[in-house]
N, C-alpha and C positions, 0 to 999 in steps of 0.2 A: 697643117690645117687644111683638111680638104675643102671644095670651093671657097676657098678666101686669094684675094685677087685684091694687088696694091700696087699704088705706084708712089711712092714713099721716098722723095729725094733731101737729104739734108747736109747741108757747109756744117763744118761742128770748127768752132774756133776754139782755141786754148793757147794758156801761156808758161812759158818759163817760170817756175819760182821766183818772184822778185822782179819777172821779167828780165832778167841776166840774159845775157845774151850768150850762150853757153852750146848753141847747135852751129858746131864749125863746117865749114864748106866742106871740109873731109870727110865728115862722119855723116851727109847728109843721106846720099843713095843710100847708104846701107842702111838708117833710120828707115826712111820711106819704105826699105823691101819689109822690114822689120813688123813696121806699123800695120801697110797691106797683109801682111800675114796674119794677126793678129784678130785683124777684121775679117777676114776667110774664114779662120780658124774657128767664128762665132755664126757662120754662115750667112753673114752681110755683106753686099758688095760695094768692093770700094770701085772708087769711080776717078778719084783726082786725091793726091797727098802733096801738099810741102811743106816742109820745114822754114823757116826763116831761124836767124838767129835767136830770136826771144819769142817766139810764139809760133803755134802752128795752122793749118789750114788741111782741114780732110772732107772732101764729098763723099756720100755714101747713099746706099738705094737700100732702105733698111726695113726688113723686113717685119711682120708683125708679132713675130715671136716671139721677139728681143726687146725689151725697154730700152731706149735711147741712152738713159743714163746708166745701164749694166756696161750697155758697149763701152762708152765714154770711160765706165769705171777701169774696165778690162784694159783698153788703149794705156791710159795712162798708169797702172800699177804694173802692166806686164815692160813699156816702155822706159820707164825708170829702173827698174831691174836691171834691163839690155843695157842702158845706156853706160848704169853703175857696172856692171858686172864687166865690161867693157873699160871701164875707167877714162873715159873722153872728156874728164872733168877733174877738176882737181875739187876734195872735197864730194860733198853728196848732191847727184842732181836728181832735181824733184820740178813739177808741175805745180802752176798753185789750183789752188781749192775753184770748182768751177767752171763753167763752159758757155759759148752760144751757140746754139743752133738755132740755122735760119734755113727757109724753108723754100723747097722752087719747084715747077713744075716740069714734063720733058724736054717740051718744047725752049726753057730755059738752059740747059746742061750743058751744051756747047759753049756756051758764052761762061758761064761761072767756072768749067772745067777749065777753058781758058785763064780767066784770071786769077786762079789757083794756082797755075803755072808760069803766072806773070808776077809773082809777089815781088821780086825784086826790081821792078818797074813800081811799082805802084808806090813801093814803102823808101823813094827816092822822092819824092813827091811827100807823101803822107806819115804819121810814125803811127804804129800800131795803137796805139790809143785813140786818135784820132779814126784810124778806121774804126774800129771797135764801135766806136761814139756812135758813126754815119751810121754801121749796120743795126745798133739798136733806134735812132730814129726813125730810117727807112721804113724801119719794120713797127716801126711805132710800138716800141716794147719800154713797158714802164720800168725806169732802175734806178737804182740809189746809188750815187756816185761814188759813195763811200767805199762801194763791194765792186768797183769797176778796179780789172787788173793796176796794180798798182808796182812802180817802179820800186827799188831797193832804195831803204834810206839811210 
């Protein structure tokens, strides 16, 4: 799109199916190369990726080309493929239905790239729910508990 000029940075959270905890210390890098590719591949740039074991964490500088939730669709249908097709799971891994993205400006991106790449600090301290929680109050975004990631029962 000629003269169109953005600075469009967004955390996009998502979780494990069930939130299992199913992304092993093994299979992480090569998830991460996996995922950054996928986001290339849609000409978005990725900025910061991590895995934790039940849920994920990706910064992105996303372009206006692309609807948020194409990309997110993309991440998560091409990442279940890899992860199946790979078999690092016993049974079928899947993503559940859903996503957050919260939203920062430049002058933010070093501090959130950072804690992107601290998740296994933070979620010693906190359990992914409870983050989740913080980042929809912070952000003051209205939600029905019902549809917040929810553990296997």
């Amino acid at each position: 799109m000629a003269n169109t000029y953005t600075q469009i940075y967004l955390q996009v959270v998502f979780a494990v199916e069930g939130r299992q905890s199913l992304i092993h210390e093994q299979n992480k890098q090569e998830l991460h190369k996996y995922l950054t590719g996928i986001v290339r591949e849609r000409e978005q740039k990725l900025l910061a990726v991590h895995c934790m074991p039940d849920h994920t964490h990706i910064l992105i500088g996303l372009r206006p080309s692309m609807a948020l939730s194409d990309l997110v669709h993309d991440v998560k249908i091409g990442s279940v493929h890899f992860v199946n097709r790979k078999r690092w799971v016993v049974g079928r891994f899947g993503w559940q239905g859903g996503f957050g993205a919260f939203s920062y400006g430049h002058s933010q991106l070093t501090r959130i790239i950072r804690y992107i790449q601290n998740q296994e600090q933070h979620h010693a301290k906190l359990t992914f729910r409870e983050e989740y929680l913080r980042f929809l109050k912070r952000y003051e975004i209205d939600h029905d508990e019902r549809y917040i990631f929810k553990p296997v029962e």
